[in-house]
C-alpha positions in Angstrom: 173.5 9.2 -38.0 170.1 10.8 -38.7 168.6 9.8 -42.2 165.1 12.4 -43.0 163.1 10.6 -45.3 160.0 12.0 -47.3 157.0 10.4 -46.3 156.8 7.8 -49.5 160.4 6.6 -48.1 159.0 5.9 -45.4 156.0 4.0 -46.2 158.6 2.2 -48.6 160.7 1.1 -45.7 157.9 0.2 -43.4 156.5 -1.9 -46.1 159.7 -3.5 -47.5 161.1 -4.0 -44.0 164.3 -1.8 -45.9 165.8 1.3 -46.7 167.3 1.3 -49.8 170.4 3.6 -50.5 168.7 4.6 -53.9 166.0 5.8 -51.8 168.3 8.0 -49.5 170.4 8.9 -52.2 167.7 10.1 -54.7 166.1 13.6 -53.2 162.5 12.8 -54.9 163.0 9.2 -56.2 159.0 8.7 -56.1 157.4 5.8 -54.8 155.1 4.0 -57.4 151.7 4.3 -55.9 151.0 0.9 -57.3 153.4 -0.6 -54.9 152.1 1.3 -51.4 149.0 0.1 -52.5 149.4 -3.7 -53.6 151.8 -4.0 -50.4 148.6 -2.4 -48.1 146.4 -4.6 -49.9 148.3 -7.5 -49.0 148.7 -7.0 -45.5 144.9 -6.8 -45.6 144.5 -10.0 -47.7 146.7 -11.5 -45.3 144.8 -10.0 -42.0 141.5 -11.1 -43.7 142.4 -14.7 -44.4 143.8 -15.7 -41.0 141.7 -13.4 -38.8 138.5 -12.6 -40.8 139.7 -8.9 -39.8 138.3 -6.9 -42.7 135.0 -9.0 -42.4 134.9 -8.1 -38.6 136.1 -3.9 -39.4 132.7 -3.9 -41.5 130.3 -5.2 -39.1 127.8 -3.1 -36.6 129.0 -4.8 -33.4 126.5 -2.1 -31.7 124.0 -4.8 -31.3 125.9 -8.0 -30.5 126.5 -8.3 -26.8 129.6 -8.0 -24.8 129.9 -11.5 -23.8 129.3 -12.6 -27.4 131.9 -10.3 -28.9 134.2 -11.3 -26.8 134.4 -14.7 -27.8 134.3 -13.6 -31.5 137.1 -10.8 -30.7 139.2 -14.1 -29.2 139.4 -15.9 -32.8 139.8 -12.7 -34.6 142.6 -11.7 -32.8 144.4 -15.0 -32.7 144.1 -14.8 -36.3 145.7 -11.1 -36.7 148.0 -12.5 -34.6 149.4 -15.2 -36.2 149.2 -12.6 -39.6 151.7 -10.4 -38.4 153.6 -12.8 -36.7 154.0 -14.5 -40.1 154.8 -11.0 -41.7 156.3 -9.0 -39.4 158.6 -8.9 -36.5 157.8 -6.4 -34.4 159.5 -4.8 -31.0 158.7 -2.3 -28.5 160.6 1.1 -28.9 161.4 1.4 -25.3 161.5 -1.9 -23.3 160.7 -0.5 -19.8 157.6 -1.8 -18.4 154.4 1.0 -18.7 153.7 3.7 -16.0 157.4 3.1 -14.9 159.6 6.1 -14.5 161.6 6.5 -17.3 164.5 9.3 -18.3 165.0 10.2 -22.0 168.3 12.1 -22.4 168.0 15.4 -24.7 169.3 13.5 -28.1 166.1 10.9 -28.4 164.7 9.8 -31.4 161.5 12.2 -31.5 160.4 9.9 -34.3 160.3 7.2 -32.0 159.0 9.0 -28.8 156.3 11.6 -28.0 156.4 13.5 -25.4 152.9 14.8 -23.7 152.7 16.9 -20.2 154.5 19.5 -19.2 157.6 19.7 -22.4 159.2 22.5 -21.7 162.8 21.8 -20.2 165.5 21.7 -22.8 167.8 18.8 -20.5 166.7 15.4 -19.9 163.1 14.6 -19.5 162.2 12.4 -16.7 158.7 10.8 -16.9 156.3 8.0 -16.7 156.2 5.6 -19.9 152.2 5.5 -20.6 152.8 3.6 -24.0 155.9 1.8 -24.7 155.3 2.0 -28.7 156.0 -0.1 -31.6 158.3 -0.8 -34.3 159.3 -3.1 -37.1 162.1 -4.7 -36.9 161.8 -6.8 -39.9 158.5 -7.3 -42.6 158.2 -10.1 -44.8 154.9 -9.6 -46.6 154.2 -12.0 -49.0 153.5 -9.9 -52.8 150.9 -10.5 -54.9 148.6 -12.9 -52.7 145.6 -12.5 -55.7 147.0 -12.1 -59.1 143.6 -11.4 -60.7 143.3 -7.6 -59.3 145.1 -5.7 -56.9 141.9 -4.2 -55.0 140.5 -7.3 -54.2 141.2 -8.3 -50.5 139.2 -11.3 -50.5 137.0 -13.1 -53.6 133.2 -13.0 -52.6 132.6 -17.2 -52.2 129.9 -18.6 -54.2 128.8 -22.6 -53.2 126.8 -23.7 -55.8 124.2 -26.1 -55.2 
């Protein structure tokens, strides 16, 4: 069965990990933009304090060299790694190995697949997988990581002397 879902449904059920039947139900049941926002924040908070990734996102890396920042790259993305690995389970959509022939019978999720090249047939398409995508299966963000204010991804750290 094919559920359409408004964009904010969407970003509610990415974030939650859900779809709630109020949400499917309910033709303009709005998304508080407090809760996109406080769940985005704390993916970030969450990326930040295991991987440093906001503090990496924000640097000119135009001067470092590349033998340096790949040993930085390594502990930043062991640490995103372990984030949403904590947060997040996440699958590939299609589970064939990349540039592998694949066929996609005419009824494919379009959500889930983009096709690129030459689209016009209207049967099956037959081609070669160049990206075998992403999706969440299941998202467990913790809420509310700083209770002080929802912007804040990471306090600014003072040591006093």
């Amino acid at each position: 069965m094919l559920i359409k879902l408004s964009w904010l449904q969407r970003l509610k059920a990415l974030l939650l990990g859900r779809v709630e039947v109020d949400d499917i139900n309910a033709d303009t049941q709005p998304i508080s933009d407090n809760h996109a926002a406080n769940s985005a924040a704390d993916l970030l908070s969450v990326l930040q304090k295991n991987g440093r990734f906001v503090d990496f996102m924000q640097q000119n890396i135009d001067h470092i060299s590349n033998e340096k920042l790949g040993l930085v790259v390594r502990d930043i993305h062991h640490g995103c790694k372990k984030s949403l690995q904590e947060c997040c389970n996440i699958s590939a959509i299609l589970a064939e190995s990349e540039n592998s022939t694949v066929v996609l019978k005419n009824d494919f999720d379009r959500h889930a697949i983009t096709l690129t090249g030459n689209v016009n047939s209207k049967g099956d398409f037959k081609g070669i997988l160049v990206h075998k995508g992403w999706q969440i299966d299941s998202f467990n963000l913790p809420t509310s990581l700083n209770n002080t204010s929802l912007n804040i991804i990471q306090p600014a750290e003072v040591e006093v002397q």
